[in-house]
N, C-alpha and C positions, 0 to 999 in steps of 0.2 A: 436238619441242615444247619449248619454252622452260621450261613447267612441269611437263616429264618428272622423275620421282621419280629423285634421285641413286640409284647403283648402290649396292646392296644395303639398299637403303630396305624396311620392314616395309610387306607388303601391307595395302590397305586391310581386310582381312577380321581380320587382329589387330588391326586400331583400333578396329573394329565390336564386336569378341570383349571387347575392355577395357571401352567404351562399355556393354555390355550389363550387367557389372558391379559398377560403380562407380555411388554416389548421386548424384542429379540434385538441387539446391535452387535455391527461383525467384533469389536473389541470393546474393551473398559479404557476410554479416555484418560491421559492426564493430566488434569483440569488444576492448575495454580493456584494457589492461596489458602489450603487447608493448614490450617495450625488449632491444633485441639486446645493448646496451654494457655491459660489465662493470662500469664503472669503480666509484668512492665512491657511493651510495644510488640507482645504476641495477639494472633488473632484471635483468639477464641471463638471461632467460629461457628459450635454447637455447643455456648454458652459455658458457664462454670461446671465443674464435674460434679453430676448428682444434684444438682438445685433440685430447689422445692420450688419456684419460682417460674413454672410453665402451666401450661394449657393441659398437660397431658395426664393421666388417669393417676388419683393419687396425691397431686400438688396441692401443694398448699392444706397439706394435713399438718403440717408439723414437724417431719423426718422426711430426712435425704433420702435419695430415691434407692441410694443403694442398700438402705436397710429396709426400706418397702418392699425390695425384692426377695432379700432372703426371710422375712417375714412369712410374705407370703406364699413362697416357693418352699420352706422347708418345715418338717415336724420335730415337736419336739421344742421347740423354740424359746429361751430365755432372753429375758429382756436385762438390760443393766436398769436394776431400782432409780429411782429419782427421772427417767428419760423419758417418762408418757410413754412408754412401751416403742420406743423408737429404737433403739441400738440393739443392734441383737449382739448377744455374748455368746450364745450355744445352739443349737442344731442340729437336724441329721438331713441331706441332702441326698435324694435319689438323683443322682445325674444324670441327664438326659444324651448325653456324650461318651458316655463309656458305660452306661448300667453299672456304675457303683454307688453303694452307699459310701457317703462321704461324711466325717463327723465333724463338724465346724466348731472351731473355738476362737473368738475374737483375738489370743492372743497368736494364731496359726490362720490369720486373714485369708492370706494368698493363697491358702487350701482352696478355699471354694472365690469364685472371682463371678462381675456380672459381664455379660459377654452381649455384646451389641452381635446381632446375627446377622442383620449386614454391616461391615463394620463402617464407621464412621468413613474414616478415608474413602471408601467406596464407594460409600453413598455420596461423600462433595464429589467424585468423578462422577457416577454416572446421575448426577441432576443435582443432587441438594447444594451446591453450589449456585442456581439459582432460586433458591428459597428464601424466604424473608427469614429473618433472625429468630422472628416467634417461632416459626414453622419448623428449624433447625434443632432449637432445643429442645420442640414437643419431642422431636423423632428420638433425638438423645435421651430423654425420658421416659417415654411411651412401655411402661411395666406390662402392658397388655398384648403387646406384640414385639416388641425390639429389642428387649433385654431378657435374657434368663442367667438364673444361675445356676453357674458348671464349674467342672474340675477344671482348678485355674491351672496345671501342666496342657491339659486341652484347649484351653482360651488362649495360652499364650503361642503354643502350637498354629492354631487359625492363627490368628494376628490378625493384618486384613488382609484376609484372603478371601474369594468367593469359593464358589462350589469348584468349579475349574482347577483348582489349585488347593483345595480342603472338604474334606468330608470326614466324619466321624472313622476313628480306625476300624471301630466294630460295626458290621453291613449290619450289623442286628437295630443300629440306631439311626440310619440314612435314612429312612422312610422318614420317621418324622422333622431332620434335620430340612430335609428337602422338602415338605412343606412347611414347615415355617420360615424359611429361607422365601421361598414363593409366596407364602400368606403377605411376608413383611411387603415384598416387590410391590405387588399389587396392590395391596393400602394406599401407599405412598406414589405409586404410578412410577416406581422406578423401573428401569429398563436390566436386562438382564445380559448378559452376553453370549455369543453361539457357543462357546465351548461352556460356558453355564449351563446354558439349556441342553447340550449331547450328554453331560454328565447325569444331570436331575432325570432326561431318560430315561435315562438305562438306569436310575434308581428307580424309577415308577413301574419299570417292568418287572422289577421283583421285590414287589410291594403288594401284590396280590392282585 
């Protein structure tokens, strides 16, 4: 089957397990005051992009978190000499977004990009808006559940979107997209929205 769940894809019975979980609301609020950019009298809301400088798994090693991630997310992996093994230069990227390998070259960035799975915006609408500023950057941070890296035509495709309005093109990689979309909810006690939760569904039903 064409929309056979890539191999070692989470059964649908943990999408269900998440599902059961996590808060259901009729829409995604538009909650004012999100400004990602740091710069002169923007909000920075979820702190500077990639600090080292939070609570969350990683920090305060030395290297910004966006080289933490493809660190540890890809093989193969070259450092730029003199950086404490901090900058990555080279990789090869199995993409969890489309099943490609991907070949990273620091001079060809935007190849592979790191992808908030809920995306920032979304998360200040449905709560992180009332989170304390620690608690905003951990999320912004959080290498262990909120960020991966993917094919950055695919990250920027999502944008922020939720499930309702983005899913992985290939059904081969919704299974895992949908629970880690849910894993993240749940952590952070975020809420999800009913056309979130009809779509994540009907991806757990053919998820095994």
């Amino acid at each position: 089957m064409a929309d056979r769940p890539a191999p070692g894809s989470p059964p649908g019975s943990r999408i269900r397990t998440l599902l059961a979980a996590v808060e259901v609301i009729p829409a995604r609020p538009d909650v004012p005051g999100y400004e990602r950019d740091c710069g002169p009298g923007e909000g920075c809301v979820f702190g500077a992009a990639w600090t080292d400088a939070t609570t969350a798994p990683l920090s305060h090693n030395g290297c910004d978190t966006r080289n933490d991630v493809l660190a540890r997310t890809m093989t193969g992996v070259r450092f730029r000499p003199g950086t404490g093994r901090c900058v990555v230069v080279a990789g090869a990227l199995d993409d969890p977004y489309t099943g490609d390998r991907i070949a990273f070259r620091k001079a060809d960035a935007g190849e592979v990009q790191i992808d908030h799975v809920i995306p920032l915006a979304a998360a200040w609408d449905l709560g992180a808006h009332a989170w304390a500023p620690a608690m905003r950057r951990r999320f912004a941070n959080d290498v262990d559940f909120e960020l991966l890296a993917v094919d950055g035509p695919a990250n920027m495709r999502k944008s922020d979107s939720t499930p309702q309005d983005w899913v992985p093109a290939d059904a081969a990689y919704r299974c895992f997209y949908a629970a880690k979309y849910l894993t993240v909810a749940v952590r952070y006690s975020l809420p999800i929205t009913a056309g979130d939760r009809d779509v994540l569904s009907g991806i757990a039903e053919r998820c095994g």
